[in-house]
N, C-alpha and C positions, 0 to 999 in steps of 0.2 A: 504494500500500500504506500503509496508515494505521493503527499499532497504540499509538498516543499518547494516545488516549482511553480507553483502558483496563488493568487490571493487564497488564501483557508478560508472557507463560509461554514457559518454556524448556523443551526436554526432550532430552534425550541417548541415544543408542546407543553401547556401546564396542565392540571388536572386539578381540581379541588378548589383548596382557599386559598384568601388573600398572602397568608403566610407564606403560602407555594410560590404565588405571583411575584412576591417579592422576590424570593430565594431566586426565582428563575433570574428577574431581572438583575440581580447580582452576579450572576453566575454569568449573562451575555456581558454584562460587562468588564467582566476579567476577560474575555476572550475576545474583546474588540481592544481591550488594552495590549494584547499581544498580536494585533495584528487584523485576528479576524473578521469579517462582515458577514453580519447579521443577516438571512434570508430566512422568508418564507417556509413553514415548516412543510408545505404544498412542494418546494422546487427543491434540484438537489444543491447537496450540500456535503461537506466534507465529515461534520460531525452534525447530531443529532440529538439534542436532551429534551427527553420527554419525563418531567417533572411528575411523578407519581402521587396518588391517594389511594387511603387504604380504611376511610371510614365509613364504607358501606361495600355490599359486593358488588352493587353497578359501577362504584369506581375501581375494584382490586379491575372489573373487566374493561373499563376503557383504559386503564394503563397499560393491561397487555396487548390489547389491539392496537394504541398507538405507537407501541415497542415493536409489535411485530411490521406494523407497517415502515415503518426506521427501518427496517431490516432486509426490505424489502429493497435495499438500493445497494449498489453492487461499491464496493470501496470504499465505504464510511464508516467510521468510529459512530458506535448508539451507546447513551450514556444512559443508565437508568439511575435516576433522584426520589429522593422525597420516599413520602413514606410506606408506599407500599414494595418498593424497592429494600428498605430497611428490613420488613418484617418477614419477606421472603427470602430474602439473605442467601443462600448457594443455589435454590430450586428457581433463582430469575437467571442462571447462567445462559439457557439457551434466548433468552430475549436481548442477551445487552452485550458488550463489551468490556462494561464499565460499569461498578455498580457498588456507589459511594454513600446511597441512603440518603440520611437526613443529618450528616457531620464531614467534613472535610471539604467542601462546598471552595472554601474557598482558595483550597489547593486544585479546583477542577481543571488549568491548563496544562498544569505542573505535569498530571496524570495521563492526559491526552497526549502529552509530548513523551512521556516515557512509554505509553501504550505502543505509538507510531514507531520509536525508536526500537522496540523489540521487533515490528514487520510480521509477528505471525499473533496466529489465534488460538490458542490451547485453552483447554481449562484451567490451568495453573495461571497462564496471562490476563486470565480474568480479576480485577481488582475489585477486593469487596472491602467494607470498612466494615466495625463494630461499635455501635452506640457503646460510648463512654457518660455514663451520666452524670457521673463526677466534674465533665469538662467543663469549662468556664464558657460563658458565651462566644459564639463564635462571629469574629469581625467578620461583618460582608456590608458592601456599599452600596449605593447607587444613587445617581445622580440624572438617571431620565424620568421623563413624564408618561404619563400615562396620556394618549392623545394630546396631549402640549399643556395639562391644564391641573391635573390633579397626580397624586404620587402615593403609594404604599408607603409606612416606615415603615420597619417591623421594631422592635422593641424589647419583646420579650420570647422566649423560647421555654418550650416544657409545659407540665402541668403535673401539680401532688395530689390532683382531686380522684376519686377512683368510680367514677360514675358507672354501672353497673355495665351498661351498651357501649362504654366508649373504649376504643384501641388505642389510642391517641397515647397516651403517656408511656406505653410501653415501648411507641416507637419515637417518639421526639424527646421520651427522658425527664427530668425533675427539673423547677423552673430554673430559670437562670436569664437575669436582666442584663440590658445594654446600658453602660454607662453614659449619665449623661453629658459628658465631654464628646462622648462618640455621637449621641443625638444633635448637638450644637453642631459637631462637623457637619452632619449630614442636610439639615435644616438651612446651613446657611450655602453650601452648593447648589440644595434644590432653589432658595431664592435668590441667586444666583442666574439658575437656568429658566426664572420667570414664573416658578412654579405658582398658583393661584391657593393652591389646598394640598393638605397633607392627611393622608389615612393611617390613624397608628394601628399597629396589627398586632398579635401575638395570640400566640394557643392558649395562654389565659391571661388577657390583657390585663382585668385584676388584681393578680398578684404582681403586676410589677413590683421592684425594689425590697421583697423579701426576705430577699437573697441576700442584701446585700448591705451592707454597716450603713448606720445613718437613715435606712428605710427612706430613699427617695419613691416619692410618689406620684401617681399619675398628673395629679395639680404639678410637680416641678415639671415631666416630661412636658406639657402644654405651655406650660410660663416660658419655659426655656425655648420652645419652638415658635412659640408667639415673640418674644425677643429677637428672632431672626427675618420678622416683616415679614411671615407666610399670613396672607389674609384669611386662609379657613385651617380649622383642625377639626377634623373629624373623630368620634373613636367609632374602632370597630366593636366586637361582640365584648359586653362587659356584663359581672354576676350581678345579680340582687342585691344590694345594699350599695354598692358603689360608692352613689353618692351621698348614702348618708351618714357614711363615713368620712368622704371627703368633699363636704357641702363649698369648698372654696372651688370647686370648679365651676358649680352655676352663678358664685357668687362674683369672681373676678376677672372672668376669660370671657372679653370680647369675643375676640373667633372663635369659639366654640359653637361649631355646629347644632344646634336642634334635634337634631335625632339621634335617637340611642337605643341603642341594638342590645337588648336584656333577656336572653337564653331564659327561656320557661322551660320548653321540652311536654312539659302538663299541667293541666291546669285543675288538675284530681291530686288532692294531697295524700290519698293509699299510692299513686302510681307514683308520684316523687318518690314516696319514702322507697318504693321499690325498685325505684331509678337510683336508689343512693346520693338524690341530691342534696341541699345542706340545707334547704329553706321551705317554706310554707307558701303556700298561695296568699295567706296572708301577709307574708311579710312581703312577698314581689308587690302586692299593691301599696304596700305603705312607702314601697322605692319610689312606684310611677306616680303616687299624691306627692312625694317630695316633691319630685323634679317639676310635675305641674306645677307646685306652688308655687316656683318660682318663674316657669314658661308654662303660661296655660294651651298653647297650643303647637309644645312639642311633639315630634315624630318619634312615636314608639314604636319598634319594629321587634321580630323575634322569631325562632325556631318551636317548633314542636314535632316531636315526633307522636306518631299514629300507630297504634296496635302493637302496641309494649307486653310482652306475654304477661296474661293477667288481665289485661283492661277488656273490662265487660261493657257493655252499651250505655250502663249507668254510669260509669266511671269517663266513659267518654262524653257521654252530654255534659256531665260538669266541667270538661273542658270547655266545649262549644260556650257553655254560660258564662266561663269567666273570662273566656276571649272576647265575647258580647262586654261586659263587665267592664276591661280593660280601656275596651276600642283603640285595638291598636291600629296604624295607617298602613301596616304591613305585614305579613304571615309568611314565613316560609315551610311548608312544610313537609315532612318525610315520613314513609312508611319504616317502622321497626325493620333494622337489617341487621341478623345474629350474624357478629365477629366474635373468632375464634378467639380464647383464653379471656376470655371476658364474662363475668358472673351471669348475665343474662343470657349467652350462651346455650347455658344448660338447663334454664328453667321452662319450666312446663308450664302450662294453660296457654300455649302458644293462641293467636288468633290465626283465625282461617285467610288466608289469600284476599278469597274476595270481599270477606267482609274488611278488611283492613285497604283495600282498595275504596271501597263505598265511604267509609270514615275519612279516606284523604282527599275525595271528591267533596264531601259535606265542609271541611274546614278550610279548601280551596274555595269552593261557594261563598262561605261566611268573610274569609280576610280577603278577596274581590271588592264584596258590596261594604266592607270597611274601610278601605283603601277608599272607593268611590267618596262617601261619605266626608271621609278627611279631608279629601283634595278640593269637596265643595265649600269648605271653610276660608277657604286663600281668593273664591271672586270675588270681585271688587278692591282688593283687598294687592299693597303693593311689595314685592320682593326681588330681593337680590337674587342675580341669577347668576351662573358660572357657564357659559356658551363652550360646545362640544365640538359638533357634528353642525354640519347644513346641505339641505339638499337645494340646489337654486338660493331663493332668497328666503329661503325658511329655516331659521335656526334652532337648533334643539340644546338647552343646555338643564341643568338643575340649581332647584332652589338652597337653603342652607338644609330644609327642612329631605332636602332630597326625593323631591318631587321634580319629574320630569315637566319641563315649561317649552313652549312652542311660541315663537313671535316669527316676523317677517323684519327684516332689513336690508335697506337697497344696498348699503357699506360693509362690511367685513366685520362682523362682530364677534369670530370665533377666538377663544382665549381670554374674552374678555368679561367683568362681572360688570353686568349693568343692571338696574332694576327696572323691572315689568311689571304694570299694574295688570292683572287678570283677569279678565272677558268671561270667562265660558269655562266649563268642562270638557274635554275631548274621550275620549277613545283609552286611557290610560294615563292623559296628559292632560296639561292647563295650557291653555290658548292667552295669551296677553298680546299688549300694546306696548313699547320702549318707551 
């Protein structure tokens, strides 16, 4: 294999979460540091990472299909990442070349260039790593945008929580936080490159700074990145009490986005406790009255999962009710997926297929016509918008509140936050005037 005589192209596939997104764009970025350009994971290329997940089985199979398609191309290095790479550890040898998991990331060129320097393909040439969970966080950069306008950080790595469905900490390890000297680096490159908004990310964005002497806290990571002129800060998925432990984030951070992403999972407190969660349904509402109190018409948004072995019909309308209850502007939701060595696993009263399909229909129904709802609260009504995409002279960008907004202008307005008073309801969207 001989890719030294000409520019090296890299191309990437992610799979999963933000966390993954990040990691990827870290990792193209060490490889365009040495040389590399970045191509379409469609065309060929010299190497190929396809950034794996492993917490459900619909992702353990799209990471194998996108590996195997990587493979499918005659004189390329295929890197297998991320976590479902990790948990299959020797039995992903026929998919990859390279298969580094979720630690050494940021040795990826290092690897690539010793890989090529060997010239063949054995089993033994196959490079695997082993999750150290003792290691310290691991430095990885980036400094591009996400379409010119908004950016991942990641922040935090790991989780100690042991929730009964979730694979997660077996394969990304115990937490372990990013310093915030290394957060200032990164913050002040992104605005730098003009960034507009920053998304903090991590496998359990809550525990940030536990780890680590002094307990720096979520409120310093946003002060400190607010200090670097980023106009938005977002957070990604955070637990129940959040804020009401640290009420200085609604209290003194300007940027601070409106929406907040608060993991339910259920909204039957028998299925918590048998999910191994750490809270009450009570007590998630007494987070989202906080945060009302102080924005009465933030964007609560959140996960649930459907058909947890055990949840009977009754069990499940008390979700339906307390997501009514809630009125969140957003639902994501998932059908129960048994991963292996995980407590839930093995337990019985499984639910049936189809009924656990009808359950995810029902609560897709429900957070639709609450989404709808929310978004009818912002007509008339004017906000800040962060412009994307445009097709002709029709811009699509979002609010703080993370509502997709649709306006018309005759000038170039992508990249840039202008505020849009709001007409109408769309289709999924809010229609405004500039």
């Amino acid at each position: 294999m001989d890719i030294k005589s000409k520019q090296k192209t890299v191309a990437a596939h992610t799979i999963g979460c933000k966390v993954n997104q990040y990691d990827t764009q870290a990792m193209l970025e060490i490889f365009e540091q040495r040389g590399y350009k970045v191509v379409d994971f469609s065309e060929p290329a010299d190497v190929y990472l396809v950034n794996t997940c492993t917490v459900t089985s619909t992702a353990d199979k799209k990471s194998r299909q996108m590996l195997r398609q990587a493979k499918q191309n005659k004189d390329c290095v295929v890197i297998a990442a991320g976590c479902y790479s990790q948990r299959m550890q020797e039995d992903i040898y026929e998919y990859c070349d390279i298969a580094i998991g979720t630690a050494d990331r940021n040795q990826i060129a290092d690897m690539v260039e010793e890989y090529l320097e060997n010239n063949c393909r054995t089993e033994e040439s196959v490079i695997h790593n082993h999750l150290n969970k003792d290691a310290p966080y691991e430095q990885l950069f980036v400094t591009k945008l996400e379409g010119h306008t908004r950016a991942h950080m990641k922040i935090q790595e790991g989780c100690n929580n042991r929730c009964a469905y979730c694979i997660i900490p077996s394969v990304r390890g115990s937490i372990r936080s990013r310093t915030l000297e290394d957060i200032k680096k990164e913050a002040a490159a992104l605005h730098k490159n003009n960034c507009k908004e920053v998304v903090l990310t991590g496998i359990n964005l809550s525990s940030y700074g536990k780890d680590q002497s002094g307990k720096p806290t979520l409120y310093d990571v946003v002060k400190t990145i607010e200090a670097e002129n980023i106009p938005r800060i977002r957070l990604g998925s955070i637990d129940p009490g959040t804020f009401q432990s640290t009420p200085q984030l609604l209290e003194n951070i300007s940027a601070l986005c409106p929406q907040f992403h608060i993991s339910l999972q259920s909204g039957c407190d028998k299925t918590l406790k048998s999910m191994n969660r750490w809270y009450t349904t009570e007590k998630y509402l007494k987070e989202v009255d906080f945060i009302r109190s102080f924005i009465p018409d933030a964007a609560i948004t959140t996960d649930i999962i459907v058909g947890f072995p055990g949840e009977t019909e009754a069990d499940f309308s008390e979700t339906l009710a307390f997501v009514e209850k809630v009125q969140f502007s957003r639902i994501h939701v998932f059908p129960f997926s048994p991963r292996p060595n995980t407590k839930a696993y093995d337990m019985k009263a499984k639910v049936p297929k189809a009924e656990k399909n009808k359950r995810v229909h029902q609560l897709i129904d429900l957070g639709e016509k609450l989404e709808q709802e929310y978004m009818k609260k912002f007509i008339g009504k004017t906000v800040s918008v962060l412009f994307e995409t445009n097709k002709g002279n029709i811009y699509t960008g979002y609010s703080k509140e993370y509502i997709p907004v649709n306006t018309s202008s005759p000038s170039d307005i992508k990249t840039q936050l202008i505020n849009v008073k709001i007409a109408e309801l769309g289709n999924g969207y809010l229609l405004g005037q500039i």
